[in-house]
Backbone as a printed PyTorch tensor [residue, N CA C, xyz], in Angstrom:
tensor([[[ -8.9510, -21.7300,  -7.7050],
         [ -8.5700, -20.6350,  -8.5670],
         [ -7.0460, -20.5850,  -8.6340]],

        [[ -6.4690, -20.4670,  -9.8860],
         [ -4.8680, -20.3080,  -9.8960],
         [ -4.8080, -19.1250, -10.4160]],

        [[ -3.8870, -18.5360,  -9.7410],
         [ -3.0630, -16.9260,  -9.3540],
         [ -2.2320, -17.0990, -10.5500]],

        [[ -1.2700, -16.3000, -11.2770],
         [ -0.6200, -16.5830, -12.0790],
         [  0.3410, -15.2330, -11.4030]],

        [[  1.6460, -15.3470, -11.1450],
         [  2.3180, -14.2670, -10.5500],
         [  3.5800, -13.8720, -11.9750]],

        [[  3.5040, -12.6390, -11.8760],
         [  4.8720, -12.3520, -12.8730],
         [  6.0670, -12.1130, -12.0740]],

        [[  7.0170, -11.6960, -12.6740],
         [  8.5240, -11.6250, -12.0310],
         [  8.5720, -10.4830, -11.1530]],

        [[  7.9130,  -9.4220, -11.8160],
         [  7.6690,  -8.4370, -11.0660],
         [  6.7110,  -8.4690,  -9.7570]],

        [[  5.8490,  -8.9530,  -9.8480],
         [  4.9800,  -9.0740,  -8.7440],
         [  5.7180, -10.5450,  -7.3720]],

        [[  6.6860, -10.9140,  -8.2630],
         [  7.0080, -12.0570,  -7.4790],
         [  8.5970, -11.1820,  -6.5630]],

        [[  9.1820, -10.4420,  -7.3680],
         [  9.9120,  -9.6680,  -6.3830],
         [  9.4360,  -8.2720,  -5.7960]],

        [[  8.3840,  -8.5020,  -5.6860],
         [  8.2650,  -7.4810,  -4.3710],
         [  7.3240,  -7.9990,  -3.4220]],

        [[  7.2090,  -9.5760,  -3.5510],
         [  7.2370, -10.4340,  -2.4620],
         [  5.4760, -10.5580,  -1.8660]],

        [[  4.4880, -10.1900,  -3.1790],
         [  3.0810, -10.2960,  -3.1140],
         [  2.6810, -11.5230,  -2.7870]],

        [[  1.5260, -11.6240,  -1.9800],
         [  1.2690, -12.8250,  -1.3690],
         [  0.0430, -13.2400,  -2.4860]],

        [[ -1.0010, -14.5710,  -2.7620],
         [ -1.4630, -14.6140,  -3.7970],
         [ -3.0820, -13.7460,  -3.5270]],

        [[ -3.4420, -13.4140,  -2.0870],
         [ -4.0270, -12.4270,  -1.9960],
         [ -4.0020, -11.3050,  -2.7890]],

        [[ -2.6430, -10.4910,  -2.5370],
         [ -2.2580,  -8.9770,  -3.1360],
         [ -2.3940,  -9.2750,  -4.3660]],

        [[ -1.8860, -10.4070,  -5.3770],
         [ -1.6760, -10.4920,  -6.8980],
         [ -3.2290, -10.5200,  -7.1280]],

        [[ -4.1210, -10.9510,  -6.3540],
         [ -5.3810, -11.1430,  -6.8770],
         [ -6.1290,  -9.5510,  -6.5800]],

        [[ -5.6580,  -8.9440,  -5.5190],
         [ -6.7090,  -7.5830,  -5.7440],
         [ -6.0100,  -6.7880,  -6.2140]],

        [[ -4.2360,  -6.3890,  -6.9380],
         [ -3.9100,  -5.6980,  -7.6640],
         [ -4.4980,  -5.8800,  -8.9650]],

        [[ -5.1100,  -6.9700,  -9.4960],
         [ -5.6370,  -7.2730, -10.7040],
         [ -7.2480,  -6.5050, -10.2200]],

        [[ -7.8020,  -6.9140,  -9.9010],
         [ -9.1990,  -6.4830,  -9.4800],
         [ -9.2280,  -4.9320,  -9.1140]],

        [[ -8.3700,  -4.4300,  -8.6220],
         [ -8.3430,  -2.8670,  -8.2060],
         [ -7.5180,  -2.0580,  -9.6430]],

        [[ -6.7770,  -3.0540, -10.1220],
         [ -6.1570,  -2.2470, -11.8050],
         [ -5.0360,  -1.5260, -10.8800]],

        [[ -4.0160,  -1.9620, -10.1560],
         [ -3.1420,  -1.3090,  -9.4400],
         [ -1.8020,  -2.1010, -10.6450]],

        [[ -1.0260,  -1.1660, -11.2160],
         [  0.0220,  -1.8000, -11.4940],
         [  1.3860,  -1.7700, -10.3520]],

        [[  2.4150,  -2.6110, -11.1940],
         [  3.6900,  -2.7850, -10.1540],
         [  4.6280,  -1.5770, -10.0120]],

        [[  4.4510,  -0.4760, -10.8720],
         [  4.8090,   0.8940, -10.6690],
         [  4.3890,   1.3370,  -9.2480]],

        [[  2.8460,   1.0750,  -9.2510],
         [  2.1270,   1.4820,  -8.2510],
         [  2.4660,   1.0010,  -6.6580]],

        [[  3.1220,  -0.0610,  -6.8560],
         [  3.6490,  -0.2690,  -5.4830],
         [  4.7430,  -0.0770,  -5.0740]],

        [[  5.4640,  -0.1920,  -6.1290],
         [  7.0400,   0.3460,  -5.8250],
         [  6.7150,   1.6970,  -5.2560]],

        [[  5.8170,   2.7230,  -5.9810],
         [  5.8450,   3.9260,  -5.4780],
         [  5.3690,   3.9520,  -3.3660]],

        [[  4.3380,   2.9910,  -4.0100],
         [  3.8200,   3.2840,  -2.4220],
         [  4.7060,   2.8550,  -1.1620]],

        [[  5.3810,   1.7340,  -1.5470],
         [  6.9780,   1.4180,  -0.5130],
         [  7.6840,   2.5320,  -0.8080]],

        [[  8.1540,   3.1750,  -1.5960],
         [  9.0370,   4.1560,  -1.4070],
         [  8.5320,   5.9780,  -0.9050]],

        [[  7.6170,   6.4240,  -1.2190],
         [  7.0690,   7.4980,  -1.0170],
         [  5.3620,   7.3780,  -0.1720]],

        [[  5.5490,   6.1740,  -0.0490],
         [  3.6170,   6.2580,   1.5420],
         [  4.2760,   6.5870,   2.8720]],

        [[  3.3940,   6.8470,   3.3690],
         [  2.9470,   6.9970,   4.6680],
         [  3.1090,   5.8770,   5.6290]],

        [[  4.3080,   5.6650,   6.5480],
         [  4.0880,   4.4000,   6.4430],
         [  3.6660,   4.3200,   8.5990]],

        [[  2.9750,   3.4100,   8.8690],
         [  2.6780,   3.3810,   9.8080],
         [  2.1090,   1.8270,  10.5550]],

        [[  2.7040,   1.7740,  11.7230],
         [  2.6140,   0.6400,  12.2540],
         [  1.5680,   0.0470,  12.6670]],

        [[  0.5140,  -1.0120,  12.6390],
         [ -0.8640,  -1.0590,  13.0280],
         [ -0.9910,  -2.7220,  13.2830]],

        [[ -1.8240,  -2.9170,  14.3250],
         [ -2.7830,  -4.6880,  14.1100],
         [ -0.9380,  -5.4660,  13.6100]],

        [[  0.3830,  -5.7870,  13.9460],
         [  1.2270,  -6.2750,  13.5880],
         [  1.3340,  -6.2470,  12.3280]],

        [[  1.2950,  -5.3820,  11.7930],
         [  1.7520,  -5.3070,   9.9410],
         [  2.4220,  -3.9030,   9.6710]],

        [[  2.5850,  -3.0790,   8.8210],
         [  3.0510,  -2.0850,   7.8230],
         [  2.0310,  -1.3600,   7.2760]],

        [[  1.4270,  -0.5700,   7.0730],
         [  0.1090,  -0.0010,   6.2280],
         [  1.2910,   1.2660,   6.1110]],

        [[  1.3210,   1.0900,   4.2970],
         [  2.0970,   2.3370,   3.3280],
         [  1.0460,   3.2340,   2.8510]],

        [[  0.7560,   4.4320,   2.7020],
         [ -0.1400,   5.1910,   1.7530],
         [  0.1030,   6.3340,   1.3860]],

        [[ -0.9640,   6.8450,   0.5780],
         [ -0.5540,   7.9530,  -0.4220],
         [ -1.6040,   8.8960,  -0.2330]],

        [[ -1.4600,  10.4310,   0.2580],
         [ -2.9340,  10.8870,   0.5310],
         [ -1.9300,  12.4950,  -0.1880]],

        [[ -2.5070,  13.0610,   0.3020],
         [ -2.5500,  14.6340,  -0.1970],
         [ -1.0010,  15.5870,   0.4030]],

        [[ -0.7980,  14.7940,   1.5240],
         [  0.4890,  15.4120,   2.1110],
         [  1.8840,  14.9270,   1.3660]],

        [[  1.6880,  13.3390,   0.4050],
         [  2.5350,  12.9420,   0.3050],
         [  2.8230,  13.7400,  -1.2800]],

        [[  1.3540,  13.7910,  -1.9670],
         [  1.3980,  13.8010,  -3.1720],
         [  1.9250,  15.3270,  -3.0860]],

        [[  2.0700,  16.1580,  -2.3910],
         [  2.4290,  17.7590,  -2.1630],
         [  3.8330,  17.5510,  -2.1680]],

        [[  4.3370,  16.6200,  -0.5280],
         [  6.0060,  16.4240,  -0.6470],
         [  6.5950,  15.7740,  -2.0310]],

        [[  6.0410,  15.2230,  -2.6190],
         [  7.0970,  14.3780,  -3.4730],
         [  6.9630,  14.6800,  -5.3580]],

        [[  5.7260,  16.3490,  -5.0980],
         [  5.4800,  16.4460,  -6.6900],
         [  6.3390,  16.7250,  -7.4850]],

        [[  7.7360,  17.3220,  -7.2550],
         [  8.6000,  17.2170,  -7.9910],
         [  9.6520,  16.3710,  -8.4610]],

        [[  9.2900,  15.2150,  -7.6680],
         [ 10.5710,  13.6160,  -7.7390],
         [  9.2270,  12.9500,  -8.1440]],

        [[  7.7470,  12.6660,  -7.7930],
         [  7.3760,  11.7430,  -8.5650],
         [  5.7070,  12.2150,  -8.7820]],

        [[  5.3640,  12.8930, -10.3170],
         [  4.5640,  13.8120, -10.4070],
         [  3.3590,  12.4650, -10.4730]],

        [[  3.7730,  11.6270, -10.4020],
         [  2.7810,  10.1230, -10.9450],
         [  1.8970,   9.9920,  -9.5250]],

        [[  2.1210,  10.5880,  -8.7330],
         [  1.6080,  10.0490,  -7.4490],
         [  0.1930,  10.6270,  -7.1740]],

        [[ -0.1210,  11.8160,  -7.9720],
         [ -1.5380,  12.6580,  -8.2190],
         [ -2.4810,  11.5360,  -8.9700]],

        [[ -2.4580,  10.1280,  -9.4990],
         [ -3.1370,   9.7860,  -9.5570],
         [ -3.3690,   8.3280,  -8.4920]],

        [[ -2.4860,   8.0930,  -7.7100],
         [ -2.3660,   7.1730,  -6.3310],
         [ -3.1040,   7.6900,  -5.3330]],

        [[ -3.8850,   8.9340,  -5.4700],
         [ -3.9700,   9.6880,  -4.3080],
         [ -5.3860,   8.1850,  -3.3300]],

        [[ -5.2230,   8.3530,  -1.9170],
         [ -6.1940,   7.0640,  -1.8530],
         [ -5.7010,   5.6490,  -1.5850]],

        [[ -4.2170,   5.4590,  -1.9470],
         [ -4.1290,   4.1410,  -2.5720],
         [ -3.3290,   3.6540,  -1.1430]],

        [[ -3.5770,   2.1230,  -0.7230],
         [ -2.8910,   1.7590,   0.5700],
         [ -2.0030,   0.9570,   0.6030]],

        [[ -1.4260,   0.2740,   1.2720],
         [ -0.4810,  -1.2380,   0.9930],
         [ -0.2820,  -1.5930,   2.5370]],

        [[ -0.4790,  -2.9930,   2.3860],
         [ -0.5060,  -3.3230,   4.1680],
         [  0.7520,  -4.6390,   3.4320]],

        [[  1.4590,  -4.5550,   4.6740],
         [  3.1820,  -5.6990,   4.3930],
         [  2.8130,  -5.5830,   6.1350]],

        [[  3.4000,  -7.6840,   5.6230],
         [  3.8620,  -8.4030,   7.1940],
         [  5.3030,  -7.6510,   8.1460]],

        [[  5.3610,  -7.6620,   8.7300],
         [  6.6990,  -7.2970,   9.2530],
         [  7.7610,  -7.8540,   8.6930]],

        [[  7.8610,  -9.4050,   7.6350],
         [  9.1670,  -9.6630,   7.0190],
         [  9.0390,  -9.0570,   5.6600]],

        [[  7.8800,  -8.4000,   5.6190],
         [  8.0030,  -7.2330,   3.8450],
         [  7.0050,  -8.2050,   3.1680]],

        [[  6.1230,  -9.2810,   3.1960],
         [  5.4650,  -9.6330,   2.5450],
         [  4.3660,  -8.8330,   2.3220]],

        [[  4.0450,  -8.5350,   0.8700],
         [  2.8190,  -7.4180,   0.7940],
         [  1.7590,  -7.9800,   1.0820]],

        [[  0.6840,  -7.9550,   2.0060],
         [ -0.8320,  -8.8510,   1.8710],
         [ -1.9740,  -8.3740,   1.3170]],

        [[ -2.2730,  -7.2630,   1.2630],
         [ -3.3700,  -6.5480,   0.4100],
         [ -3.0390,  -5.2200,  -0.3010]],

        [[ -3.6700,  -4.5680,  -0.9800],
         [ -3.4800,  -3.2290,  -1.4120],
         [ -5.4930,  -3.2090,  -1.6270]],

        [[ -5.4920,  -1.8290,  -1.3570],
         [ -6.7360,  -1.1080,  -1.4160],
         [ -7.1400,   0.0320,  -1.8360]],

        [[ -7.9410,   1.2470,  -2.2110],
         [ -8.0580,   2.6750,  -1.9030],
         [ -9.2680,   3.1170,  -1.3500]],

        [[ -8.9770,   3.9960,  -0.5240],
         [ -9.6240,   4.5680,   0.7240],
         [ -9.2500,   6.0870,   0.7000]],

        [[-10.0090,   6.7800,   0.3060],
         [ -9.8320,   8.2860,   0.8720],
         [ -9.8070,   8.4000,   2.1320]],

        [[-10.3960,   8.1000,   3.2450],
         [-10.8030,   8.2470,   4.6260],
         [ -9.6710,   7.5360,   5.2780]],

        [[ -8.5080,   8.3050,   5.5860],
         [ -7.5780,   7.7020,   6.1110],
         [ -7.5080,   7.8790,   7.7080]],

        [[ -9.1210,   8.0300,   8.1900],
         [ -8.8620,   7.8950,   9.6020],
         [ -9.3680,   6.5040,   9.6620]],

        [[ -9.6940,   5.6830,   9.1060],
         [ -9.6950,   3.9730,   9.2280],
         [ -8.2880,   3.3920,   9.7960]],

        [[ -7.2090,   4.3160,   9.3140],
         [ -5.5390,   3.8010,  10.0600],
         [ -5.2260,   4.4370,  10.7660]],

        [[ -5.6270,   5.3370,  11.0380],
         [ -5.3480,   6.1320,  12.3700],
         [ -4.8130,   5.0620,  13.3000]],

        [[ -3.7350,   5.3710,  14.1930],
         [ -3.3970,   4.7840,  15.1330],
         [ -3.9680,   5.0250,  16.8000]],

        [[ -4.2660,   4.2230,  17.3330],
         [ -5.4450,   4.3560,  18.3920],
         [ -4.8810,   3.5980,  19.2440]],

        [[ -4.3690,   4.4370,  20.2550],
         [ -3.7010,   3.7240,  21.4190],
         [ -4.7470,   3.6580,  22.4360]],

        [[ -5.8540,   3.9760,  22.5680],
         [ -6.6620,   3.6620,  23.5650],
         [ -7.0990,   2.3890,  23.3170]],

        [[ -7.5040,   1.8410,  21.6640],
         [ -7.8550,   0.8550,  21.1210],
         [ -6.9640,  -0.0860,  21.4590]],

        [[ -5.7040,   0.0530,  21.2260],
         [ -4.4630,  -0.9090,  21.3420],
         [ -4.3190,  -1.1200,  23.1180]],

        [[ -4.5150,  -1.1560,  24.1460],
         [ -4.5230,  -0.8760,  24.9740],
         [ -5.3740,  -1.6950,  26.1280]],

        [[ -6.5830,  -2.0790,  25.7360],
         [ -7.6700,  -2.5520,  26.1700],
         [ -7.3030,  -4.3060,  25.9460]]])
């Protein structure tokens, strides 16, 4: 299967994973810029997981009213910023951070 990457998707450093489920999930490149700049961002499994749930879309409704329809939406980046997937998930105790888990 060949990926076809645009300029945009190629600078914000999508791996051919992410280009393939931003197409399949209908996520545009608005949509991620937002989620690097205004998610949730939290450390997990050696990666980045960015997201967008109800606390963010409250803090940021007056700088970016676009985010009421992101609500859900995730972004997992390598530690050098490579994006590897994007998803949406209401149930954001799937990222919960679990130090008993981490630990064992």
């Amino acid at each position: 299967m060949t990926i076809y990457m645009n300029p945009e998707q190629f600078f914000f450093g999508l791996s051919c994973h992410a280009v393939q489920r931003t197409s399949q999930r209908g996520m545009k490149t608005k949509h991620i810029a937002n989620l690097l700049k205004f998610g949730r961002k939290n450390y997990q499994n050696g990666a980045i997981y960015y997201s967008i749930g109800k606390k963010e879309i409250a803090k940021y409704k007056n700088i970016c009213p676009g985010l009421k329809e992101m609500n859900g939406m995730h972004l997992i980046t390598s530690l050098t910023g490579t994006v590897i997937t994007l998803f949406r998930n209401k149930d954001f105790l799937l990222i919960k951070h679990s130090w008993s888990r981490m630990t064992l």
